[in-house]
Phi, psi and omega in degrees: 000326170304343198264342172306317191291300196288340166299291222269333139315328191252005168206095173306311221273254179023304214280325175305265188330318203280331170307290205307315180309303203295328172281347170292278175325281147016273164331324205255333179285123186247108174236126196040027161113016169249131183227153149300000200067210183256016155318313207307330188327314251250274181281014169274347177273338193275352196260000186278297162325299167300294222291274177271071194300340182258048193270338213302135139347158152281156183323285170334342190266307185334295195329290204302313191301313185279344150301336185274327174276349153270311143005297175307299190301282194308309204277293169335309231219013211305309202291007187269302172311296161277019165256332157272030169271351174244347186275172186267321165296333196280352190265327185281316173305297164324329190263015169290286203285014158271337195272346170278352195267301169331276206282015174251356154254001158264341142303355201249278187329309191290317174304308191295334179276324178287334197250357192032090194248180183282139183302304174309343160323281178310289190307344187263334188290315196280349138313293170290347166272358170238035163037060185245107168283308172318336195265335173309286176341275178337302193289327160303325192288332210272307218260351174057039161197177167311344198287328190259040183242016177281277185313339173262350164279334168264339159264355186289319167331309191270356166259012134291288173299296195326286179314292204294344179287304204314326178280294180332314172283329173305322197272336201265331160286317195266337180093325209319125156274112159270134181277134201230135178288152206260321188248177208255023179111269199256135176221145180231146174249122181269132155224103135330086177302111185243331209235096132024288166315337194253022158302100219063027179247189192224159225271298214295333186300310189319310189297347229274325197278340205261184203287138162296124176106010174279179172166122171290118162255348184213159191227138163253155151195128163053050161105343188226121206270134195220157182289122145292137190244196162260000168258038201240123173296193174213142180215185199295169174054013173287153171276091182273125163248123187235157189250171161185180190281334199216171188279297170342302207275332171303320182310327187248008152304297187291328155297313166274319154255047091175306200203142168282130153270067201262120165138340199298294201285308174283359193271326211265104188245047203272324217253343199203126181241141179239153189207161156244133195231152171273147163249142180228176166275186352300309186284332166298327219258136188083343197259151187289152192257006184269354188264316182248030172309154168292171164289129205088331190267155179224119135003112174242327183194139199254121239214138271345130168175182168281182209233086180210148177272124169060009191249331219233097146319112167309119177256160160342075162106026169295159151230170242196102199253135190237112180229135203224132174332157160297307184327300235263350169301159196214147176257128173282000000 
């Protein structure tokens, strides 16, 4: 053990990565639905500490590290922030977390007076318990010493565990039903035209009646699969292949002109071929899908977004569904 302790002394960064490692896992352990996360880091750091107290990093990794979690923090919640600075739940919410912030500095204040602890005492109590690294600083930056990095090593354990038992017990007592979405982003449907009455209408008349986010891309007739437009007339026993967000909305699709059909159009790929693609950055990511279609190819709908063609900027790890003629595929 001894000799683990003077490794790990003699290499801070060694001894950093194997904490991060080792607290993740950690983190990952679920007993009865409670787990820490990636929180767990924190005591696998405090245990790290004890064990190889001349472990610590230089000042420069803090600096960094804690730039890189605001950094993280600021750019992820930017657009969250100013919208509830103008909307009315969001002022409320805010003036929640302001009145938590007040009264959590006013228990710090009220501790220091009663227990007669050091103002850096406090101030450090009142950093860790809302596991606020940036107000540590400030207050070291302020008071010029050490002292409220005293009061934040004892509370921060507990404005960490603390949040996460507190839900864990809100959720196991309370119950709350969350709605978890039913469909996986793009769902396709085979339907059979069965109902006699939509016979000579035309696909755009057609979409007017169905569920919103539904959208036709392809058509069978007589053995052979073709692109849909909205001036592609319809007649009985044709084969629709439609998309949609959810399984539901295809279902009562399907129900309104006539039968789920699965095999005719996807299985058959001599004349229309179809794929689903991730789109990434550098180049993918933002540009409209009406821009970077293949030759030949059409877009049919970009997963999150509204169910509109070539209008909904592709974001980063969107999918992307493409049917495109048979000639004309090219292997990339």
């Amino acid at each position: 053990m001894e000799l683990i302790k003077t490794l790990l002394e003699q290499q801070p960064l060694m001894a950093l990565f194997l904490t991060i490692a080792i607290g993740y896992l950690v983190g990952e352990i679920n007993v009865k639905g409670f787990s820490l996360g990636v929180g767990a880091v924190l005591f696998v750091a405090l245990a790290m500490g004890w064990f190889a107290p001349k472990s610590v990093p230089s000042a420069m990794v803090g600096t960094l590290g804690l730039a890189l979690f605001l950094y993280g923090v600021g750019v992820q919640y930017g657009t969250q922030f100013f919208i509830g600075l103008t909307s009315r739940g969001g002022l409320w919410a805010n003036m929640i977390a302001l009145t938590g912030v007040l009264a959590a500095g006013a228990v710090s204040l009220a501790f220091m007076k009663m227990m007669d602890l050091k103002l850096g005492h406090a101030l450090g109590l009142f950093a860790g318990s809302g596991t606020s690294t940036a107000a540590l600083q400030a207050a070291v930056a302020t008071l010029g010493n050490d002292d409220p990095a005293v009061g934040y090593s004892v509370a921060y354990p507990f404005g960490v565990g603390g949040p996460i038992l507190f839900l864990y017990i809100a959720f196991t007592l309370l119950k709350p039903k969350i709605q978890v979405p039913t469909g996986t982003g793009l769902e396709l449907l085979e339907i059979a035209v069965r109902n006699p009455e939509l016979s000579g209408k035309s696909l755009g008349e057609l979409m007017t009646a169905l569920p919103g986010g539904v959208q036709f891309v392809a058509l069978r007739r007589e053995g052979r699969n073709e692109p849909a437009s909205p001036n592609f007339v319809i007649a009985e026993n044709d084969v629709l292949l439609a998309t949609a967000s959810s399984k539901e909305a295809l279902a009562q699709v399907g129900t309104i002109l006539g039968e789920a059909a699965h095999g005719h159009l996807v299985t058959d790929r001599r004349d229309l071929d179809y794929l689903r693609v991730f789109r990434f950055p550098p180049d993918g990511g933002g540009q409209n899908t009406g821009r970077s279609r293949p030759a030949g190819g059409e877009g049919v709908r970009p997963r999150p977004g509204p169910p509109r063609r070539y209008r909904h900027p592709a974001a980063p790890g969107s999918r992307v569904g493409v049917r495109r003629p048979r000639r004309r595929a090219r292997p990339s």
